[in-house]
C-alpha positions as CSV (number, residue, x, y, z in Angstrom):
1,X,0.0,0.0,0.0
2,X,2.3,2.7,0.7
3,X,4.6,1.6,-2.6
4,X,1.6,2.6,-4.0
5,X,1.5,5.7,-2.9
6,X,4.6,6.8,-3.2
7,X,4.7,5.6,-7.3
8,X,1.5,7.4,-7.2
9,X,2.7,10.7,-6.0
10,X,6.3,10.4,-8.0
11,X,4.6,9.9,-10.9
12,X,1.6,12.5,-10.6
13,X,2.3,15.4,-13.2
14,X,3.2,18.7,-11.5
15,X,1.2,21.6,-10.9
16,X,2.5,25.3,-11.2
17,X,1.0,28.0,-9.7
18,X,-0.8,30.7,-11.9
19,X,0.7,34.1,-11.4
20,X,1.7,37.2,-13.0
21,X,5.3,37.2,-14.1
22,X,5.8,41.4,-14.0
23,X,4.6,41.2,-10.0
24,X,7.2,38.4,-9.2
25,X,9.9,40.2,-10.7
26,X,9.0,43.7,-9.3
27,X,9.0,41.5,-6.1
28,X,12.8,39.9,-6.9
29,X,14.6,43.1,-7.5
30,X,13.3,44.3,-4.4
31,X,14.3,41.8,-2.3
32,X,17.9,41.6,-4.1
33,X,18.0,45.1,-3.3
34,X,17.5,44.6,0.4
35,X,19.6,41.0,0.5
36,X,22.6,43.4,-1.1
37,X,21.9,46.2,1.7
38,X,22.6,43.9,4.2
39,X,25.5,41.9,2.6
40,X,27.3,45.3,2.8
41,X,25.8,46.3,6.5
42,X,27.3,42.5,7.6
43,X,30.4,43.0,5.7
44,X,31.1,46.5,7.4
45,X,30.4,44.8,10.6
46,X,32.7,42.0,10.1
47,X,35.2,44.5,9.2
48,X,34.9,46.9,12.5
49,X,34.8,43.4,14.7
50,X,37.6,42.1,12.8
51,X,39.8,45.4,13.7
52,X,38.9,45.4,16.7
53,X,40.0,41.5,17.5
54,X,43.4,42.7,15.8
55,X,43.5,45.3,18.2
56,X,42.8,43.7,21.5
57,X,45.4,41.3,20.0
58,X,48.0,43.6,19.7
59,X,46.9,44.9,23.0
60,X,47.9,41.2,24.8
61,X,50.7,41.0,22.8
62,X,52.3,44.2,23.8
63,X,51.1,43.4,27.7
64,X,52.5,39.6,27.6
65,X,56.3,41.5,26.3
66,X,55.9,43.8,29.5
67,X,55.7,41.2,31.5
68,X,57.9,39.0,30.2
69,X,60.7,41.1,29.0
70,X,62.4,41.0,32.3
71,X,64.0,37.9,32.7
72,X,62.9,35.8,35.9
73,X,65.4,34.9,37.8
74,X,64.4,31.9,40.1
75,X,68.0,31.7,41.9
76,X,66.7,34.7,44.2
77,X,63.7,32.8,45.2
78,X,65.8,29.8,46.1
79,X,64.9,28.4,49.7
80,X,68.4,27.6,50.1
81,X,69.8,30.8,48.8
82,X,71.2,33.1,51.9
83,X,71.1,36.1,49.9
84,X,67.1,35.9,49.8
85,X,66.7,35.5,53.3
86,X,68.7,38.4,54.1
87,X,66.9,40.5,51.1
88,X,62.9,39.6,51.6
89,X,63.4,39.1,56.0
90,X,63.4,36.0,55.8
């Protein structure tokens, strides 16, 4: 039964809708003209959020070489180390 059906329905002819071909264009172009308005909102979007990423990037970047551009030296915080006890009152 439902083999049926289905060869039933793939095989039934088509039916297109009756409309008027100058509304349905009218229609088109103005919804192409809308899609294309926000294709170039998004696009200015994604280019502000992008410069901004690059920015805060840049931002880390530059904070992560302050901290690290003075070299650690672990010797001084050795619990052995005399030198440290006598500095930090230890």
């Amino acid at each position: 039964m439902m083999i049926k059906r289905f060869i039933d329905w793939f095989f039934a002819p088509s039916i297109k809708p009756d409309f008027e071909d100058h509304l349905l264009i009218d229609d088109l172009y103005d919804r192409v003209s809308e899609l294309e308005q926000k294709v170039k909102m998004l696009e200015e979007e994604n280019i502000e959020t992008t410069n901004e990423l690059y920015r805060m990037e840049n931002s880390l970047e530059a904070r992560i070489d302050i901290l690290t551009s003075e070299p650690y030296n672990i010797h001084r915080f050795a619990p052995n180390n005399t030198t440290a006890s006598n500095n930090y009152g230890l």
